[in-house]
C-alpha positions in Angstrom: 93.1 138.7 105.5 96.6 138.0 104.4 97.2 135.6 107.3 94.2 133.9 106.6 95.0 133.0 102.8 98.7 132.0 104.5 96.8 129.7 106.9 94.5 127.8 103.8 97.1 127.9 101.7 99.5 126.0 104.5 96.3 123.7 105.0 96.1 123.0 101.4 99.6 121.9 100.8 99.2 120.0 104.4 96.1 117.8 102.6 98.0 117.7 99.0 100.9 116.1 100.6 99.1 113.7 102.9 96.9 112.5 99.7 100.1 112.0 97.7 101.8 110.1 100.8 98.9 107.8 100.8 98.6 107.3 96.8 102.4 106.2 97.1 101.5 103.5 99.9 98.9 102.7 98.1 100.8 102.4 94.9 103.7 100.5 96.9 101.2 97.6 98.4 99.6 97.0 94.8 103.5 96.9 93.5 103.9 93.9 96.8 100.8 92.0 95.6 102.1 91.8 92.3 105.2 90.6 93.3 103.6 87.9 95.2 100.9 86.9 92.9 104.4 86.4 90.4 106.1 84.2 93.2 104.1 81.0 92.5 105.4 81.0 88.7 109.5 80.2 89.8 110.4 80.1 85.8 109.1 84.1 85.4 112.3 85.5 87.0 111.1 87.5 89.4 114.7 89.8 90.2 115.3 89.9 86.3 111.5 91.7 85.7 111.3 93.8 89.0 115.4 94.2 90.6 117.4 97.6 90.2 120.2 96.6 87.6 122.6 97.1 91.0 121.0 94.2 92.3 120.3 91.6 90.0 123.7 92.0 88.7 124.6 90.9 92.0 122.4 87.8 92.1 123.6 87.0 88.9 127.0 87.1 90.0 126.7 85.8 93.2 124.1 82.7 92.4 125.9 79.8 93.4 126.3 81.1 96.9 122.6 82.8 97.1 121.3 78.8 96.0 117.9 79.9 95.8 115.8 82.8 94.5 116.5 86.1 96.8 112.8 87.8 96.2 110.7 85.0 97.0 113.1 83.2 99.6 112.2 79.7 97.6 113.8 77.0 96.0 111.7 75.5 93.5 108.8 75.1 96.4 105.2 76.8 96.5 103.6 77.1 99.7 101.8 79.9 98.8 102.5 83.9 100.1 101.5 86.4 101.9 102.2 90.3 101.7 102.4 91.1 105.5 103.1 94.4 105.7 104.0 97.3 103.4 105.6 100.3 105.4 107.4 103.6 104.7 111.2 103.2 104.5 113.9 105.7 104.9 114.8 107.9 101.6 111.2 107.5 99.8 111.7 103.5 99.9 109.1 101.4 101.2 109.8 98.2 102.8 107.3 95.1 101.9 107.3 92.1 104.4 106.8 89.0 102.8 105.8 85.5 104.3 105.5 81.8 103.6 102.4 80.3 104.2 102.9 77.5 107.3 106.4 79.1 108.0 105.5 82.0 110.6 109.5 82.6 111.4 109.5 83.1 107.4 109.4 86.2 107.0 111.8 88.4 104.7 112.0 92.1 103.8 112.0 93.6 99.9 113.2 97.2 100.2 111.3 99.5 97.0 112.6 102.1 95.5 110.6 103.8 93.2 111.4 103.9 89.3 109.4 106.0 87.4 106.0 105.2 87.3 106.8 102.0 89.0 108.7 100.3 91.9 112.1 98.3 91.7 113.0 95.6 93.9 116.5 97.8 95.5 117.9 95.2 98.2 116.6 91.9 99.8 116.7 91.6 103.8 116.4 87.8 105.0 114.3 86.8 108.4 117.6 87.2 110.0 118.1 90.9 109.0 120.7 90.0 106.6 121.2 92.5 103.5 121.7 90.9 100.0 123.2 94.4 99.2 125.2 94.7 102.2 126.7 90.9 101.9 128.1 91.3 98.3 128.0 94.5 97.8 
């Protein structure tokens, strides 16, 4: 009897976590929609609303050389956007892939990291694999 109550009770926490992995995706894609849905509007500011304060600060420092917005890869152009993909990162981040309509070789990375009941915009991969983070950091 005793291993069977072991043997639910492992099953339940199996399903618990599994429910709570999938909530968090979940919760991570709506978090990329938004995002994208706020890239058509260039004036709203997108790293100043959703960016860690690590990483806007470097933006903000570093603006002359970034010469156009980091989160939606744009300079004053809409073309519209696309949420590609929204995968499981390394360290409870999540990694949205991002892309330009009529640009298929446009594609960037936003690493999430979760903030409290949200998600913050931690570090900016371009389509060459280059880390906002890691260049000025």
């Amino acid at each position: 009897m005793k291993a069977l109550i072991t043997k639910v009770t492992v099953g339940l926490l199996v399903i618990v976590t599994l429910v709570s992995a999938a909530n968090a995706t979940q919760t991570a894609a709506r978090f990329a929609e938004i995002l994208r849905s706020k890239m058509a509007d260039p004036s709203y500011g997108l790293c100043a609303h959703f960016c860690k304060p690590s990483l806007l600060k470097i933006v903000r420092k570093n603006q002359t050389e970034i010469d156009l917005d980091p989160v939606c890869q744009c300079q004053g152009m809409d073309t519209g956007y696309t949420v590609a993909s929204v995968l499981l990162g390394t360290g409870g981040t999540y990694r949205a892939h991002f892309m330009m309509r009529g640009y298929p070789n446009s594609v960037w990375t936003l690493v999430l990291k979760p903030s409290g009941a949200t998600w913050k915009i931690a570090d900016v991969i371009d389509a060459k694999g280059t880390s906002l983070m890691a260049t000025y950091h």
